[in-house]
Each structure stands twice: as structure tokens, then as C-alpha cells.
C-alpha positions in Angstrom: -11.4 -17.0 4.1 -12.0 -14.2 6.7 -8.4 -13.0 8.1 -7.8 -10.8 11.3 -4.3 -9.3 11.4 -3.2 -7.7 14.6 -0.2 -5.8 16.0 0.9 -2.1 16.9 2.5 0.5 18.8 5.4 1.0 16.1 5.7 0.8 12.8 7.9 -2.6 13.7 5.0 -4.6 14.4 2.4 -2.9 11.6 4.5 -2.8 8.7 4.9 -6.8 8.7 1.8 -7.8 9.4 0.8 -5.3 6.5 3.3 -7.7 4.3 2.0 -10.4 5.5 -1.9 -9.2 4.5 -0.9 -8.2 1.3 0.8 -11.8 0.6 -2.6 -13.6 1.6 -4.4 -10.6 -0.6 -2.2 -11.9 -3.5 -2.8 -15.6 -3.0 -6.4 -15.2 -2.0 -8.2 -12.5 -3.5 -11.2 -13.1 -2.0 -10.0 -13.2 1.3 -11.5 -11.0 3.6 -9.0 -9.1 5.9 -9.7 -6.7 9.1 -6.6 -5.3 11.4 -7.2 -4.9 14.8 -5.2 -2.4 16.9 -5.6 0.8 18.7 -6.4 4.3 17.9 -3.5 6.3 19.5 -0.9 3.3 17.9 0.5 4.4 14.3 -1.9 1.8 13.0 -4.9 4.1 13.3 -3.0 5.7 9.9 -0.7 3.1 8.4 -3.5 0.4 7.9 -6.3 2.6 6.4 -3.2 4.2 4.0 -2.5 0.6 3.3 -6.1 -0.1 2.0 -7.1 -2.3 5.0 -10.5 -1.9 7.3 -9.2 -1.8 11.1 -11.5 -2.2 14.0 -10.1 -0.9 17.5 -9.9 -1.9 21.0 -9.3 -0.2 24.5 -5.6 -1.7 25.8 -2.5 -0.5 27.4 1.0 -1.6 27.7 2.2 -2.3 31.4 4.2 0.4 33.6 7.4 -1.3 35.3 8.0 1.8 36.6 5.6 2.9 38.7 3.1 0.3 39.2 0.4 2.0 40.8 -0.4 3.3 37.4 -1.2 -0.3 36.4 -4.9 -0.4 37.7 -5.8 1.9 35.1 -4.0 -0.6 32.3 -5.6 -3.4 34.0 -9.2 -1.7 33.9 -7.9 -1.5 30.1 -7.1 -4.4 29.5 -10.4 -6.0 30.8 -11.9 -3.5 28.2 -10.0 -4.7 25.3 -10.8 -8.4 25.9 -14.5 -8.2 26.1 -14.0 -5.8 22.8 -11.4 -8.6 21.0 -14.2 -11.1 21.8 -16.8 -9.4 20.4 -14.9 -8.9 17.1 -14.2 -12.4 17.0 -18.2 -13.1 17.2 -19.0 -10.5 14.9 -16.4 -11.4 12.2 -15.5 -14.9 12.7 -12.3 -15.5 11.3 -10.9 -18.4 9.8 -6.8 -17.4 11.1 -5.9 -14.8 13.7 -2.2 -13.6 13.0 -0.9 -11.5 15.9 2.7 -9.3 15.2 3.1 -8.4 18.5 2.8 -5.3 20.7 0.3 -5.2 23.7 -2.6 -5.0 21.3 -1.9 -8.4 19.7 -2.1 -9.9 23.4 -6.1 -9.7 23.8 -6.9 -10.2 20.6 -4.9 -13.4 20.1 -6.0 -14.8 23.3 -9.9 -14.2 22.6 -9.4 -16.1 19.1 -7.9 -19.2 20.8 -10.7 -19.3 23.6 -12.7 -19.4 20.6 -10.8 -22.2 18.9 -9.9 -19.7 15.9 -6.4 -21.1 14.7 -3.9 -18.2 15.8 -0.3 -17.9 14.5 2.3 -15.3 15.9 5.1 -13.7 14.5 8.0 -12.2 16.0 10.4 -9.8 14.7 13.5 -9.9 16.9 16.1 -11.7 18.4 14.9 -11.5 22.0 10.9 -11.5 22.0 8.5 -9.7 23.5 6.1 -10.4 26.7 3.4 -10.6 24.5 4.6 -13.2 22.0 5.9 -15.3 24.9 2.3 -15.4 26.6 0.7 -16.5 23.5 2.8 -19.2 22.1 1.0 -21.8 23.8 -1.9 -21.0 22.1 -0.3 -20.8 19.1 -0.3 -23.1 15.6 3.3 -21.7 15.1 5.3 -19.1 16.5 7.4 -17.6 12.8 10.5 -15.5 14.3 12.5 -13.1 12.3 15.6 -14.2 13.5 16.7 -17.8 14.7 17.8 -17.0 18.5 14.6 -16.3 19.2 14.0 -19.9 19.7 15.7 -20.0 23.2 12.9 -17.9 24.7 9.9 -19.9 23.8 9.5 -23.3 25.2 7.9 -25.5 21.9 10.2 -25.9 19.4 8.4 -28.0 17.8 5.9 -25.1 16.6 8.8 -23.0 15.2 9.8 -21.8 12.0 12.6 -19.4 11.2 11.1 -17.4 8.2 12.9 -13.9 8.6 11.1 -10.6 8.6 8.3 -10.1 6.3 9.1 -6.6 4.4 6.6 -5.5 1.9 6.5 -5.6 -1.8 7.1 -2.4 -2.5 10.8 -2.6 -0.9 11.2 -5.8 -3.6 10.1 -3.7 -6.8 11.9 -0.4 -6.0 14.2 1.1 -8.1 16.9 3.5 -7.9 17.0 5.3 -10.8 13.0 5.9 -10.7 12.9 6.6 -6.9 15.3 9.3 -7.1 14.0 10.8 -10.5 10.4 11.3 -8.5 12.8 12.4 -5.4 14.4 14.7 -6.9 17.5 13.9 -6.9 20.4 13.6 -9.5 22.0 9.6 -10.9 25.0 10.8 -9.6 24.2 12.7 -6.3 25.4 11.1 -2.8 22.0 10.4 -1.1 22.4 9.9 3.0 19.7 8.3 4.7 18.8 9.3 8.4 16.0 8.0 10.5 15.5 6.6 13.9 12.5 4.4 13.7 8.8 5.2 13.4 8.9 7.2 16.8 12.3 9.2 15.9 15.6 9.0 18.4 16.9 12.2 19.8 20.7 10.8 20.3 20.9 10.4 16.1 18.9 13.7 15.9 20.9 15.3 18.0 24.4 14.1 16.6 23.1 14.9 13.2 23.3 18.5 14.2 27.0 18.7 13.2 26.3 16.2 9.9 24.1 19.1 8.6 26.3 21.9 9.4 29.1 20.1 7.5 26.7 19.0 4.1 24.9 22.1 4.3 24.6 23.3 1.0 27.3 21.0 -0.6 27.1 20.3 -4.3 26.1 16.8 -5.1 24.9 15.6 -1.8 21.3 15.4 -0.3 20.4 14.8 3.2 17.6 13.5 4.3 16.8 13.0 7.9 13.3 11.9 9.6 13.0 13.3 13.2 10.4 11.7 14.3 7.0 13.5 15.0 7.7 14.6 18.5 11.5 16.1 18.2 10.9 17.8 14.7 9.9 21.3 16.2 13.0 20.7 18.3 15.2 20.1 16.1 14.5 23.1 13.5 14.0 25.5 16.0 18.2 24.1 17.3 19.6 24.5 13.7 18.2 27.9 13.5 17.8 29.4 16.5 21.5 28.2 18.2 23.5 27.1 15.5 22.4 29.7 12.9 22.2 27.2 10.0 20.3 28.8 7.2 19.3 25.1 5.6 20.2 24.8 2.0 18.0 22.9 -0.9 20.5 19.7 -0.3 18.7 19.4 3.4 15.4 17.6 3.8 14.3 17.7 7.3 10.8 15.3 7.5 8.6 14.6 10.6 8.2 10.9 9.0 8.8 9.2 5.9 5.7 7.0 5.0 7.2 6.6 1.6 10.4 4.7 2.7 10.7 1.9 0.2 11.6 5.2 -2.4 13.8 7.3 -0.1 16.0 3.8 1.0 15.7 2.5 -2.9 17.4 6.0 -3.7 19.9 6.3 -0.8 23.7 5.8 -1.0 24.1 5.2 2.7 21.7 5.0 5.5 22.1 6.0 9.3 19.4 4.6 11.3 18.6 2.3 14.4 18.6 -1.3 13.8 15.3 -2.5 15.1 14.2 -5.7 13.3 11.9 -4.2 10.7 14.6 -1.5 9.6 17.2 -3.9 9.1 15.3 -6.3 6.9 14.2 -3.6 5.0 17.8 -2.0 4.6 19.2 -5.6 3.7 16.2 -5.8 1.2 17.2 -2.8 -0.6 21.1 -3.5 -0.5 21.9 -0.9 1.3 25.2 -0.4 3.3 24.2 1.4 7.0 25.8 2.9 10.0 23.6 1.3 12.9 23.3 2.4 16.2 21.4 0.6 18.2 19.0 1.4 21.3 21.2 0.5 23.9 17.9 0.2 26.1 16.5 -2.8 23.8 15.1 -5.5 25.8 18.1 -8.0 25.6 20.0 -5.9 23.5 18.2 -6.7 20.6 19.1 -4.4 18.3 23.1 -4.6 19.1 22.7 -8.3 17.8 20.5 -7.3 14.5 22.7 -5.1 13.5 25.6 -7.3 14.3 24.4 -10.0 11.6 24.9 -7.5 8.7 27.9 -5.7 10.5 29.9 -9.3 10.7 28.9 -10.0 7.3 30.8 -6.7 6.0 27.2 -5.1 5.1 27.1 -2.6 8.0 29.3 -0.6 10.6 28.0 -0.2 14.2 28.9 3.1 16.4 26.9 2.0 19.8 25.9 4.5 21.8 28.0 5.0 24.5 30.8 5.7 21.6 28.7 8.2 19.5 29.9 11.8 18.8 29.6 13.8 16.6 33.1 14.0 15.0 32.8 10.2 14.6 29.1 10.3 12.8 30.6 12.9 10.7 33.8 11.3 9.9 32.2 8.0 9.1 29.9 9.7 6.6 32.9 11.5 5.0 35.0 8.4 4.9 32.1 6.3 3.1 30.6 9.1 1.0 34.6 9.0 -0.5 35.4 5.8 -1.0 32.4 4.5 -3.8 34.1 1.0 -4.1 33.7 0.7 -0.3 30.0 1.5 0.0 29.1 -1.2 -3.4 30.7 -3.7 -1.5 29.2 -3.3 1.5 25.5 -2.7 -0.4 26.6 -6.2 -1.7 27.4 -7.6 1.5 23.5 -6.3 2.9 21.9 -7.4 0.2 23.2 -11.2 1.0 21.6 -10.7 4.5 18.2 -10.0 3.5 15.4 -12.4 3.9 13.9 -12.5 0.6 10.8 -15.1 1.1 9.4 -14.6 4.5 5.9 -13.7 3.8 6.1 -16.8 1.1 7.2 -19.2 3.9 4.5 -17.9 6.6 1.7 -18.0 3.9 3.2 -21.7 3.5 2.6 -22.7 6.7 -0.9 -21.3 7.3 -3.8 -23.7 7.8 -5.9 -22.2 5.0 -10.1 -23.4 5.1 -10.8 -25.3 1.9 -13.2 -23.8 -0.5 -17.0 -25.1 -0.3 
């Protein structure tokens, strides 16, 4: 069985189609499986770490801003079709599955001119362009969360299956993660990252977290920036506050490893993008979300409201984030242990525990000659 896997931009659309390969890897071992995606997109370094081949294509997402900047994407995206269908000659695949992000859109669309069965996936509660164009196409359209379904228009081909999170997330343990982490059983361990890309409001209300934990016994911080604020960032901590960061501080670009830092976490700060919170709930971890207010239908207000209503999670939203109400949160949780096991509890319950087994269910596999 020859598999093409496609999706970028963000580590929201790679890491569960990555999942979703390593489940048909597992079933199928001789299964042959390529990603397709682009070379600026985190894909061009999460796939190949993953162990998978990746093939790439010349596309663009479209400017709503300033649409004169649009002929280029279109000249792009004429590009990346010819190159999706000549992958799709060269390779032939048996099952095209597309996680969405502007990459997925060519490539999905050159399989079902070809009459390659395609499938889709889609992580959020409000769906993407993409993922809306190509359900017609589609065998079935797997969403991450149920109100998804109001967007598409053939609910006939859907199937609620949750987020696909990786294996590792499953298998990690606490105890082990932190021992290779360095840190201590008994040490509070707080969680900080914004995504794969990094957001400068958490960054930036962190300022005062740090300044508070800095150096404090029995506590370790760890934050990811984000590639593009990192420089930023260490230059404000010691250039205009003066913080002179003690050992309990670690201040990352990105964390690739995440399944050991959240497996070893107490707490987690973090945006609530679809990936993040199926792999928080995975892990049982209780979080502070605070979601992208600029989501496209406020997606990440609602994600992070299914674990919040279930007791798993507090929300600050944006508009009502300080940094004396980050800081006080983090206090109030990091003293009150019976608090944050109930709430782990609480995530745990949320977490979607077989969605890679209910996709791989639902695939129309080629029988064996």
C-alpha cells in the first residue's frame, strides 16, 4: 500500500498527520509512506526527524490583506499543482490523506482528478478554507471536534474521531521524563509555550512570571519562545529588567521533545490550538489557556472551553491578561496540590484516546495480491 500524507505550515497540521503515519506504519509495515509539503513549512524538519521521506511543492497561502500580492500566490499555486500531479504519477498512491494547511489543497485535489481515494482531517472546531474546498472530493472528512460538522455540507461522509496525538504522548512517563529532564520527583514543573510559531502576548506576560520564580527552590520554568521572539525576549530579561536567570529558568527557541517536557510538567500555560489541547488532555495535564483571540471563528476560545467547563482547565482570554493575573494564577495553583490533581484528572477525561485507531478504521485499505 503506497500512502501520501500531506499538511503544513504549523506544527497543528504535521504532528497529526505524523500520528496518523505512524498508526498505518504499525498496522501495515510494509506500507510505503511519502509526506508532501513545503520547504519553508516546519515540515521540511519535523517529517525527516520523524523518519518519513517528504517530497515538496511550490504553494502559498492567500493574502486577504492586500490582494495585489495574490498574483504571485496564484502563479504559486499553478506551480504546486502541476508539481502535486506529477507526484501522484510518479508514486501512485493507493490513499491520499490531507491535514490541512494551503499545502494539503493541491495535493488533495490532484489525487482526486486522478481518482486516488483522498480522506481529510480537520483539527478544529471551525475549519479551514482548505478542508472546506476539498470535502467534496473526499471519502470522509474525520474532524477533531464535533461542531465542525456545521461547516461542511455532507454529513453523511463524517466521522468525529478526535485529534490524532502521537504515540509517544500515550507512553510517556513522569517519573522517567523528568529524571532525563533533570528535574527533581518533587519539584513544581511549569510549562510555557505558545504553539509551534511562539506568541509574544504569553512571552511577554511571562516577563514578570520569571522575575518572580527566578531562582526559587523547587520550581523549574520552562518556557518556548518560539524561534522568531527568542533573541527578543533574552536580550528584555537582561538588558531592561536586569534578571540574571537562575538554573530553575529554561528559556528554549522550540521544544521538539514535548511529549517529555508535558509528561514532566505540573502545570502548563499555553494557547489552545487543537493539537495542543489534545495533547495536554492526553497527558492529564491541568493548563491555563489563552487563546488567539484572532482564531478564525474563535476556535481556540471554544477548545479550550471543552476542558475549562469540564474543571480540566482555566481560561484568561486575552483582552483580560496581565501580568499580576498570570502570576497570581501560577501562585494560586502551584499551592494548592489537591487543586492541580483534580484538575489533571478532569483533562485527562477530555482526551481523545483512539483517534488515529478510528481513522485507520475507516480507511479504504487495497487488498493484498
Amino acid at each position: 500500500m503506497k500512502v501520501i500524507m500531506t499538511g503544513g505550515g504549523t506544527g497543528g497540521h504535521i504532528y497529526p498527520a505524523i500520528a496518523i503515519a505512524d498508526k498505518i506504519k504499525e498496522r501495515y509495515p510494509d506500507a510505503e509512506i511519502r509526506f508532501v509539503g513545503t520547504e519553508k513549512g516546519l515540515e521540511s524538519r519535523l517529517v525527516p526527524e520523524n523518519g518519513y521521506p517528504i517530497d515538496y511543492i511550490t504553494v502559498a497561502g492567500f493574502n486577504r490583506k492586500n490582494l495585489l500580492k495574490n498574483f504571485a500566490v496564484l502563479k504559486k499555486l499553478h506551480e504546486g499543482n502541476k508539481q502535486s500531479k506529477k507526484i501522484m504519477k510518479e508514486f501512485q498512491p493507493d490513499i491520499v490523506i490531507g491535514t490541512g494547511g494551503y499545502v494539503s489543497g493541491p495535493v488533495v485535489r490532484a489525487a482526486q482528478k486522478s481518482g486516488v481515494k483522498t480522506y481529510v482531517h480537520e483539527q478544529n472546531a471551525f475549519p479551514g478554507v482548505t478542508n472546506k474546498m476539498l470535502e467534496a472530493g473526499a471519502e470522509h472528512v474525520f474532524l477533531g471536534f464535533a461542531e465542525a460538522k456545521e461547516y461542511f455540507k455532507k454529513p453523511e461522509n463524517h466521522i468525529v474521531t478526535g485529534n490524532p496525538v502521537r504515540k509517544a504522548f500515550f507512553e510517556a512517563d513522569t517519573a522517567a521524563s523528568r529524571e532525563k529532564l533533570g528535574f527533581a520527583k518533587d519539584d513544581f514543573v511549569l510549562l510555557v509555550f505558545g504553539g509551534s510559531q511562539g506568541a509574544g502576548r504569553i512571552n511577554k506576560a511571562m516577563m514578570s512570571v520569571i522575575e518572580t520564580l527566578n531562582g526559587t527552590e523547587g520550581v523549574h520554568v520552562c518556557m518556548a519562545t518560539g524561534k522568531r521572539y527568542y533573541e527578543a525576549i533574552m536580550q528584555e530579561l537582561k538588558d531592561e529588567r536586569g534578571i540574571d536567570l537562575a538554573d530553575n529558568i529554561h528559556i528554549l527557541e522550540y521544544i521538539s521533545n514535548m511529549d517529555e517536557y508535558l509528561s514532566a510538567a505540573d502545570l502548563v500555560v499555553s494557547r489552545s490550538g487543537a493539537l495542543t489541547v489534545a495533547e495536554v488532555t492526553v497527558c492529564g495535564k491541568p493548563a491555563v489557556f489563552i487563546p488567539f483571540p484572532h482564531a478564525t471563528g474563535n476556535h481556540q476560545y471554544f477548545n479550550a472551553k471543552a476542558v475549562a467547563d469540564h474543571g480540566g482547565a482555566i481560561i484568561i482570554e486575552e483582552d483580560d491578561l496581565t501580568d499580576e493575573r498570570l502570576v497570581a494564577e501560577i501562585l494560586k495553583l502551584k499551592n494548592d496540590s489537591s487543586k492541580l490533581k483534580a484538575m489533571g484528572e478532569k483533562s485527562r477525561e477530555c482526551a481523545s484516546v483512539d483517534a488515529v485507531d478510528i481513522i485507520c478504521n475507516n480507511l479504504t485499505v487495497p487488498s493484498a495480491e
